[in-house]
N, C-alpha and C positions, 0 to 999 in steps of 0.2 A: 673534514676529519679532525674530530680534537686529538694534539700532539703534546700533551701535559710532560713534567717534566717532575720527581717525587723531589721535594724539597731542594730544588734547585736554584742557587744563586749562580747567575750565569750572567757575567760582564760584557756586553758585544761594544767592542771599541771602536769600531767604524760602522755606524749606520748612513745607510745610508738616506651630432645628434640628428610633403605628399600632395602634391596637385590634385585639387578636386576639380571635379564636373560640375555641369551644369545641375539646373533642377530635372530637366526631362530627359538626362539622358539617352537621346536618342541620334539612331545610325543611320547611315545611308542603308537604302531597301536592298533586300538580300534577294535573291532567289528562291523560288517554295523548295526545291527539293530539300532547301537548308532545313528542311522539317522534319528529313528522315535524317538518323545519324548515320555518321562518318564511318564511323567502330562500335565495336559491342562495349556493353557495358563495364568489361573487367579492363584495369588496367594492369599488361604484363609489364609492365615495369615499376611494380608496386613493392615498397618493402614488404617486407613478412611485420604481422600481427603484433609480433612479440619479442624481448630482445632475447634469445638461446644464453646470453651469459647471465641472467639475471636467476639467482638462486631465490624462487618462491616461497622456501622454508624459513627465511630470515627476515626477520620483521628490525629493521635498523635500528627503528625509534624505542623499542621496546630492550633488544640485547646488545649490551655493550661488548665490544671489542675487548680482546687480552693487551692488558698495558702494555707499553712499552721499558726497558729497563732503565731506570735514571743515572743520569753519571754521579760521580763524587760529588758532596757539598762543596763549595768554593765559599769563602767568606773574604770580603774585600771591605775596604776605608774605614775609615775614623768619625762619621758623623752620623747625630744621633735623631731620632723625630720620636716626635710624639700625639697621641690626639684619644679622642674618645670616641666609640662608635654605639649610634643608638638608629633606632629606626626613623627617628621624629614625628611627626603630628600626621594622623590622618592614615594611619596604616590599612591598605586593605578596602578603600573607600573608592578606589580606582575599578574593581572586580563590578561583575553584578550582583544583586543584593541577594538573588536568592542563593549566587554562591560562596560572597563573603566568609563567611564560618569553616566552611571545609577547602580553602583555599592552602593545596601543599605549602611548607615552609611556615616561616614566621616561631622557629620554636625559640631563638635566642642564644640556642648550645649550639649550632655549629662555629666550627675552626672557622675563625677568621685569615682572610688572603690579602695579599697585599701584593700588588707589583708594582714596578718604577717602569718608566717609558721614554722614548725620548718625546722629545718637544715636537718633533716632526712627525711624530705616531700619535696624534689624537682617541684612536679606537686600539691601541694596546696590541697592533697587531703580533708585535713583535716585543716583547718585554725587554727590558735591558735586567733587570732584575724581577724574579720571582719565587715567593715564598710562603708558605704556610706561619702563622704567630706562632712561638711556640709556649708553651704552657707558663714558661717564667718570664714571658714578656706582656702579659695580659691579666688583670684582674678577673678572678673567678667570680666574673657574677653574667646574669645573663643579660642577653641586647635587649632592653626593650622602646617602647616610642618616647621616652625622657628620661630612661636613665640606661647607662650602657657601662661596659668595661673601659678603664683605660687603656690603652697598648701603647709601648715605650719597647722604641728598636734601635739598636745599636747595631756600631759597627757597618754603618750602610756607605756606599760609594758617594762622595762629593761630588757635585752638580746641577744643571737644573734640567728639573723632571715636569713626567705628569704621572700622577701619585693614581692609581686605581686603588679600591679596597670595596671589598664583599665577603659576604658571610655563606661558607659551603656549605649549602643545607642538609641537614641529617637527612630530610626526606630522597636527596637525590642517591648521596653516598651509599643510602641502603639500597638503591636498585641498580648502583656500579656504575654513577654521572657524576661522583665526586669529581674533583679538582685532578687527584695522579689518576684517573681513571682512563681510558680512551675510551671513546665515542664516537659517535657521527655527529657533524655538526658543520653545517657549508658555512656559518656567520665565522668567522677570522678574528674578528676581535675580542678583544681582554685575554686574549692570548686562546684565545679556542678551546679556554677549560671551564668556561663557565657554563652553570646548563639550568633547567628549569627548577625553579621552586630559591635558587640563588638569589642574593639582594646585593647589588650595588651602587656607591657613592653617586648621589646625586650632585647637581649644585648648590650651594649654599643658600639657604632657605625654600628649596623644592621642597614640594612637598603632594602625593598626588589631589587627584578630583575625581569627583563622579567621571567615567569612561576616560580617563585621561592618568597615564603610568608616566611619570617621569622619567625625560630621558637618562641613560646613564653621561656622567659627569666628572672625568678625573681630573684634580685640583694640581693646579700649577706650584713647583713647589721648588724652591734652593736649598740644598743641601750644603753644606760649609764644614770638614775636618774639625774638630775639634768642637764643634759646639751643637745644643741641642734647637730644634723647631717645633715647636708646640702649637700645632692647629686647630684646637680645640676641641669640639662639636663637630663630627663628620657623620650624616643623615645615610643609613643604606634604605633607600625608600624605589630607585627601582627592581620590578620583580621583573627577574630575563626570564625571558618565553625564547623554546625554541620550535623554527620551521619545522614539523613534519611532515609536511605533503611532498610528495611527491616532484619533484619537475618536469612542468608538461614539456614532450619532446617536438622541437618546430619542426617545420618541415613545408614544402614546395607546394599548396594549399589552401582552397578557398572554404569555407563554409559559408553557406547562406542560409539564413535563419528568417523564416517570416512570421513578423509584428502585423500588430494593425491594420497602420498606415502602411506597408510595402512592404519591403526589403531592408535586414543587416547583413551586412557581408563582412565576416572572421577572415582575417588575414592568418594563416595557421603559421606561417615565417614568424613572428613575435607576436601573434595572439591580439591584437590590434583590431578594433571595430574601423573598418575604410570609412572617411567621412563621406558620404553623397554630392552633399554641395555645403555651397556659402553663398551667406547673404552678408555685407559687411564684414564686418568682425564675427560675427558667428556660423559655429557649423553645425551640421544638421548631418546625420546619420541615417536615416528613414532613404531609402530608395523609391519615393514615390511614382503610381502608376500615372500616367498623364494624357489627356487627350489633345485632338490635333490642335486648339490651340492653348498647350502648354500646359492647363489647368489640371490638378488633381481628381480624378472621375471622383464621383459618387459614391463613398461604399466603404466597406470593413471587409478587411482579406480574413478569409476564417480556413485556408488549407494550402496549400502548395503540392504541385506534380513537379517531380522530375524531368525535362524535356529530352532533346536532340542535343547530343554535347553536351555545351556547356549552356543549357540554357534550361530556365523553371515557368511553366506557369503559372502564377499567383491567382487563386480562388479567391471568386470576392461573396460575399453578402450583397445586392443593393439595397445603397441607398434611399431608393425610392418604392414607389410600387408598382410600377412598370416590371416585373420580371423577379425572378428567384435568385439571381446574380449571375458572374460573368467572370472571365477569365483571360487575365493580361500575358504575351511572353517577352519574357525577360532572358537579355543573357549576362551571366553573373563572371566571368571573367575579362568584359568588355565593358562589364560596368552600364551597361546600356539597354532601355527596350525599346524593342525589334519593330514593334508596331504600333500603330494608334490604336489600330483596330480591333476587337474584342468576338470573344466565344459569347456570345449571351446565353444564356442556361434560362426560357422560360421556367412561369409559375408561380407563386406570392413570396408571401412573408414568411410565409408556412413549411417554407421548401430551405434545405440545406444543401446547395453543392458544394462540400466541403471537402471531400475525400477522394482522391482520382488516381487514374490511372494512362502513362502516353503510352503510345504501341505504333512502332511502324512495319509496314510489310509491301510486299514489292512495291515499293517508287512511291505508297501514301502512308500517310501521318492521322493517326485516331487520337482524339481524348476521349477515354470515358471517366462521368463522375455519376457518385453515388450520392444518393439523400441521405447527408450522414451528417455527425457534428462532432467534434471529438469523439471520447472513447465511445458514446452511444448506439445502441444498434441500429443500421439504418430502418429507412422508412420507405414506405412503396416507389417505386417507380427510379429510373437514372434518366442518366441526360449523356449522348452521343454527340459527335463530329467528325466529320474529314477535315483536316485544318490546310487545305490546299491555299486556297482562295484567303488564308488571312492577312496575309501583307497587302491587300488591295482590296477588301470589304471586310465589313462584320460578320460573322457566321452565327446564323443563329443554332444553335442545338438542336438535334430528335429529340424526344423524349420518348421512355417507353417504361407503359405500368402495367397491372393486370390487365388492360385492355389487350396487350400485347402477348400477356401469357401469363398464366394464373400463378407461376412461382412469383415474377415482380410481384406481388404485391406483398410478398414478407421483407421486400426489400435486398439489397445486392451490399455485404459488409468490407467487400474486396473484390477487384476484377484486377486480375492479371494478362496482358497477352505474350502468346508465344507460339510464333509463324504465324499460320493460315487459323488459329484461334483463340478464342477468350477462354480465361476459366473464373467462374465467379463461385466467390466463400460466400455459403448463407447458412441458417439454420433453417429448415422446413420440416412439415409435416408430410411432403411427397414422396411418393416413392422414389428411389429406396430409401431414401434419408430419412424418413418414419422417427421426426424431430432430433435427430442427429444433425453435428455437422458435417457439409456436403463442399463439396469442389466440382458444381457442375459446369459442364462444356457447353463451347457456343459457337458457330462460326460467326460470321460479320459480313456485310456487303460493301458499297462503295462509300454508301454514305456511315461506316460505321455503326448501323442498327446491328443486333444480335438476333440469333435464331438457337435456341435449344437443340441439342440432339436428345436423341430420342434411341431407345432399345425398346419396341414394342410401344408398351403402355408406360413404361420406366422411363425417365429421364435418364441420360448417362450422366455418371459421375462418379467420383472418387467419393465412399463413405467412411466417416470417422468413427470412431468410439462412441456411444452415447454420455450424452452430456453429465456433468459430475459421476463419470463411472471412476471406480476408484484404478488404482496402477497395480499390476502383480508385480511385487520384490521378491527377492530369494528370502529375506526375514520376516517377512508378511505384506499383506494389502497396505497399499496408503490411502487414505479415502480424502476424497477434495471437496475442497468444501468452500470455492467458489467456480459454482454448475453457472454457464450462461452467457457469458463473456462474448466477444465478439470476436470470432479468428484470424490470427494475422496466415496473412498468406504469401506464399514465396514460392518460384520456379528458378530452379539452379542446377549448374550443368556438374556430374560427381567426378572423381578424376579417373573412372572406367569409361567415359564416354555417356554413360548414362545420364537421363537428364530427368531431376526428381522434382516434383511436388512436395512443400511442405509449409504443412496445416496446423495452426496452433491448435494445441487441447489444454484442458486441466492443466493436469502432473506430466502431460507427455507432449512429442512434435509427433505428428501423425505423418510421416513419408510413404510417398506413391512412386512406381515408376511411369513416369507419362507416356511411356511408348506401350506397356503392355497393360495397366492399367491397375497391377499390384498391389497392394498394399506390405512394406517391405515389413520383416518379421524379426524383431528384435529382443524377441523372448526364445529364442532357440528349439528345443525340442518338447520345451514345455506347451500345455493349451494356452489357446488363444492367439493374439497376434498384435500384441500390443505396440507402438511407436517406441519413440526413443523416451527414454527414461528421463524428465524434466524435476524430480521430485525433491530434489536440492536446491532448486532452482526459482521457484515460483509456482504460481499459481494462474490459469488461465493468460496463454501466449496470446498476443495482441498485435506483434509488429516484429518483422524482421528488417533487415541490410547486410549486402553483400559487401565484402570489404573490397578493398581496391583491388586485391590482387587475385580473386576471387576463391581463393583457399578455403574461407571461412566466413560462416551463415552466421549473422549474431540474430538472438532474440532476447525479446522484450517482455514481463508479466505484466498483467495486470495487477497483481498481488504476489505480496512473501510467501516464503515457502512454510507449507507444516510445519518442519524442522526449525529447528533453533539452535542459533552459536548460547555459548556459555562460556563467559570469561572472568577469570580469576580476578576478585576483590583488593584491592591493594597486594600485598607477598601472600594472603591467604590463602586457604585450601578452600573458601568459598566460594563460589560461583555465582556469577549475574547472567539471567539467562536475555538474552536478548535476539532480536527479528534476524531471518537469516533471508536473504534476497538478493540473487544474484545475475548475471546475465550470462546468457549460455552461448557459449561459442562453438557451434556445429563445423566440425573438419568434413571438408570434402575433398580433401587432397591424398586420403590411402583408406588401408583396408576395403572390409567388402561390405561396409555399413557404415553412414556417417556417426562420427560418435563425436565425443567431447574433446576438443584440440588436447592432445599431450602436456602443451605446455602450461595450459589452464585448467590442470586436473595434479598436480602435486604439493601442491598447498594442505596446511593444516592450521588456519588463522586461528582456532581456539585453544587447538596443544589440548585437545580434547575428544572424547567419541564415548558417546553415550547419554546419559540422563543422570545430573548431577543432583544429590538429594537437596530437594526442597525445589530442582528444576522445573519452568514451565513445559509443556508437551507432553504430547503421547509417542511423538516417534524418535529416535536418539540421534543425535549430532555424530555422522558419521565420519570415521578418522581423515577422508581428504574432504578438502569442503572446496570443488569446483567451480569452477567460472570466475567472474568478475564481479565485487560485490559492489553491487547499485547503492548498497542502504548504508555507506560510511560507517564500515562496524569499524575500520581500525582507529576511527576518532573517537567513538563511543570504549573499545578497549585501552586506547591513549588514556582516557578520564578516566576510566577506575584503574587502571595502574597506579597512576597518579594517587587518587581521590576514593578511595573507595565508597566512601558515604554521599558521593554524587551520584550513585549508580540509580538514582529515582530519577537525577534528573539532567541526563544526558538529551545535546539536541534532537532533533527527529524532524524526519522531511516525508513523506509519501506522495510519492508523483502520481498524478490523476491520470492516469486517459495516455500510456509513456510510450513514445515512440524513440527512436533511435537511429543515428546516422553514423557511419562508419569511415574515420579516415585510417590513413597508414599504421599512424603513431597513436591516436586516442580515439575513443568513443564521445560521441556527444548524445545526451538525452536530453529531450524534452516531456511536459506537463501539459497537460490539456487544462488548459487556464480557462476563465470565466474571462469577459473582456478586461483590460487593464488589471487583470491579476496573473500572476505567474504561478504556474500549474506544481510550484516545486516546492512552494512552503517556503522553507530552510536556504535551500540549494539557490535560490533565486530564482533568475532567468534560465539559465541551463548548466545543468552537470557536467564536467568534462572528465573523462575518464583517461588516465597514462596507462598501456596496455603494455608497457615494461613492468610495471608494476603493479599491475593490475588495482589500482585502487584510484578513486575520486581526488582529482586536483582543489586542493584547500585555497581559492584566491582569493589575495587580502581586499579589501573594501578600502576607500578614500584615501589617505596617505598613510594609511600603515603598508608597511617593507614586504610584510605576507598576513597569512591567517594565526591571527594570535589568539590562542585556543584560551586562555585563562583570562581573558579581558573580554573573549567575546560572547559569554554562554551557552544560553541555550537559543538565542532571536538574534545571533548575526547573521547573515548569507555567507554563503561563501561557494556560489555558483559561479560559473563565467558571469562577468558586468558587460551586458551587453551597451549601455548606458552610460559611456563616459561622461556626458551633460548633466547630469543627474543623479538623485540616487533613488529613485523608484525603480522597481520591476517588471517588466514588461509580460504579458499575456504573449508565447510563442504561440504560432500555429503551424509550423514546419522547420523538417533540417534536409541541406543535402549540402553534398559534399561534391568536390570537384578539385580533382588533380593537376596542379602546372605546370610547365616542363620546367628545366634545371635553369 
């Protein structure tokens, strides 16, 4: 928090840093029952979602703070300095080129500052003196890169200092970041009053480079009673950026992320990729799968299941052409996997087990996978098991296509189970689903095969809305306009005891009750009987996750919403309209309908509702804008606050194929990547969401401090690095998360 001080000369007369494993990480042999879990899947002793003190109406980075009152001037000693302040060579050459030109600052007229420091304060945390120039100490001319004002100060305290000096740029003073201003601002130094679009004193002969800002640099300096110091030539060449993002909150937590080759595993306590092993001097991050002797199998992981506890199956691709692939279990807070032995999933090259589902029930353990590939819709036929027998053989897989039943062959895009059955998301032309999305039932046997039930000649199922049908609102239809997607599917227990079904659509979540077979009615006494209202939110749901504590169902689109934010241009009454895309957090903890968590429904991030003239869309940005926004609008509203002649070219990320894993504290999303590319564009490897704050964590790249918005454009990342070794981005194919005790 910046604690400025209005033209204050203030004298202070006393101042005063992980043991890795091997490569196979592997345990001693468990027992099979370890196959079924321990506990259900919620954990009750989960924080809550959200932090209750955090006022969602306030956007820090954007409104300043009411000052604070300054005390009286003070004017102390007899010794005088002097110098000249200019930009020097190269101004602006550190930005990227296509934003060079509209780069805030650089006008020449702001007030010059100057504070003295002591010698043990390097970064100005604490000033010994601070002040603004005042008009009779500074030549009227403006700063430029060779020629600049002189400034001649008197009356300054004798001793020796470190000298800071910058230039308060009009562009900050006009949004209330000048220098007496108060702000936000966690950086401490130069006295916590400097802020973006600011320039200060480099070292002598800095000067910046292509991607490269000088650091700041205050000049050692003696002061002496009675006589003047003349410094010459003092360069304000660096431009302060400050932190906006958010601070991810840690916490007692693992996430595992799978790559290619294996397993990452997020240490969620300081956000830290766990190393795997060491060879030498080098480490190695990859949790590779291994056979019995020690070698890395065959194959490219293309999905991950959830297991038992704390343990994942990793989906492979093979290798070879012996089979469609095969599936490793891993336990992610042991660091260790469980078995040599492998699920093999017959069938070719042709075949995708990417997509699955674990389920246990009295005393056995099922995998089901589907023929599916990222966001794609699957394809004929899945692949079953009883996974008893796999600490002591290979299992090969059922398989089951149209041969089995003539729905398999439009293929299965999600299976869920829950007790004594399965429920598989498909699109079909069967009755009754008459090309709708369907949630049909299935019991299972020993060996995990499915059987259809049946009403009659009907399949039983839960039916959805027909595909691109539009939403009834109380202001009119919303009509969708991407029909076809593949639905994510969720079973969650509500907090009446009820235990619901819920089906991605469009614009909507389609909720069922599974006990009486319902479809719950969210339009009240009007016709029809439409789901919950997703229309702010996205477009065509894909993927859910239950949070730890199990209060709240998050979902995922496939796509932004109709709707659109619209944000003010610089101070102007003009608007930039920009993508609105958010992630929806369904409450199951009150009332008698899941709706949208409270606490992620009183926001108004555009300070706007409606359709501003000359706005893109047809439907109006309505006064709360709900959820968590996926699509970093308050980076894109940060630049044109800033910048408003940026507003073409703000960065932009669209996740492929977005799936989501849910811890206490944040959200993590992934991209359905193509191999060795990450699915996120922009974002990197994976987005991390702070859900106190609801918005996208900005992490810095290489050795910068954070994400420095004005250095990094519109092509830096600013995802979680999964990638400490490197700086390429990885192709995820899974998240899940897992809770540690204290």
């Amino acid at each position: 928090m910046k604690m400025p001080w209005k033209f204050l000369i203030l004298l202070i007369l006393a101042l005063p840093m992980v043991a890795c494993s091997g490569k196979s990480n592997k345990s001693s042999l468990v027992d099979a029952e370890d196959l079924v879990p321990e506990t259900n899947d919620v954990d009750p002793d989960a924080d809550p979602d959200v932090d209750p003190d955090v006022d969602p109406d306030v956007d820090p980075d954007l409104a300043p703070d009411v000052a604070d009152v300054a005390p009286d001037q003070v004017v102390v000693g007899d010794a005088d300095l002097t110098f000249v302040v200019k930009y020097g060579p190269n101004a602006k050459v550190q930005f990227p080129q296509l934003w060079q030109s509209s780069i805030p600052g650089y006008s020449g007229e702001g007030p010059i500052v100057f504070m003295l420091c002591a010698t043990t304060d390097p970064t100005c945390v604490a000033p010994v003196l601070l002040r603004e120039v005042g008009p009779d100490e500074r030549q009227d001319s403006k700063i430029q890169n060779s020629f600049g004002p002189t400034v001649t100060l008197k009356s300054l305290p004798a001793g020796e200092y470190l000298l800071m000096v910058f230039e308060d740029s009009p562009v900050s003073r006009a949004r209330g970041f000048g220098w007496t201003d108060t702000f936000i601002n966690r950086d401490p130094s130069w006295g916590g009053v400097v802020s973006e679009s600011d320039l200060l004193l480099v070292a002598e002969g800095d000067s910046p480079d292509s991607g490269r800002n000088p650091a700041p640099a205050p000049r050692a300096i003696t002061l002496v009673d009675g006589e003047s110091l003349d410094l010459g030539d003092l360069w304000l060449a660096h431009y302060y950026q400050r932190d906006i993002s958010p601070e991810p909150t840690p916490e007692a937590g693992l996430m595992a992320v799978a790559v290619a080759q294996g397993l990452r595993i997020v240490k969620l306590a300081d956000f830290s990729v766990q190393p795997a092993y060491e060879v030498g001097s080098a480490t190695y991050y990859d949790y590779q799968m291994v056979d019995a002797s020690d070698e890395p199998f065959d194959g490219r992981v293309c999905g991950m299941v959830h297991g038992p506890d704390d343990t994942v199956f990793l989906l492979y691709l093979d290798g070879g052409t012996q089979r469609a692939g095969f599936a490793v279990w891993f336990d992610v807070v042991a660091g260790q996997q469980l078995s040599t032995h492998r699920i093999l999933f017959p069938g070719s090259d042709q075949d995708f087990p990417c997509r699955g589902t674990y389920h246990a029930h009295d005393g056995q353990a099922y995998l089901w996978v589907s023929n599916a590939s990222g966001p794609d819709a699957a394809k004929e036929g899945f692949w079953h098991a009883n996974l008893g027998s796999l600490l002591t053989e290979d299992i090969t897989a059922g398989y089951q296509d149209s041969g089995a039943d003539l729905l398999f062959r439009h293929g299965v895009d999600q299976i869920v189970g829950h007790l004594d059955k399965a429920y598989l998301a498909a699109v079909s032309e069967v009755s009754p689903c008459d090309s709708r999305a369907c949630v049909f039932v299935a019991t299972f046997d020993a060996t995990g095969a499915l059987t259809l039930e049946k009403e009659g000649a009907d399949y039983q199922a839960f039916v959805a809305s027909a595909l691109g049908a539009s939403y009834p609102r109380p202001d009119g239809d919303i009509d969708c306009a991407l029909p076809g997607t593949v639905p994510g599917l969720a079973i969650a227990p509500f907090h009446d005891g009820r235990t619901l079904i819920f089906l991605g659509g469009c614009l909507e979540i389609h909720v069922f009750d599974l006990a009486t077979g319902a479809k719950l009615d969210f339009n009240g006494p009007a016709p029809g009987r439409p789901g919950l209202d997703a229309t702010a939110f996205g477009q065509g749901f894909v993927h859910f996750s239950l949070a730890p504590n199990g209060e709240t169902l998050w979902a995922v689109s496939q796509e932004k919403s109709v709707m659109h934010f619209y944000f003010p241009r610089d101070l102007s009454e003009q608007r930039q309209s920009y993508n609105r895309w958010m992630l929806l957090p369904i409450d199951l903890s009150t009332g008698d309908l899941p709706g949208v968590v409270a606490a992620f429904a009183q926001q108004n991030i555009d300070d706007f509702a409606g359709i501003p003239d000359g706005g893109i869309g047809t439907y109006p940005s309505p006064e709360i804008d709900p959820g968590v926004d996926l699509d970093f609008a308050y980076l894109k509203q940060y630049i044109v606050h800033w910048a408003g002649s940026l507003a073409g070219s703000t960065p932009t990320a669209v996740p492929i194929g977005p799936s989501i894993a849910a811890a206490n504290h944040s959200l993590w999303l992934r991209g359905s990547g193509t191999t060795g590319v990450s699915g996120l564009a922009n974002q990197g490897n994976v987005a991390v969401y702070d859900l106190a704050e609801a918005k996208v964590v900005l992490w810095p790249r290489g050795d910068r401090p954070f994400y420095e918005v004005w250095m990094s454009g519109t092509d830096t990342h600013w995802g979680f690095d999964l990638t400490p070794e490197s700086t390429q981005s990885l192709a995820t194919y899974g998240l899940a998360y897992f809770p540690l005790g204290d």
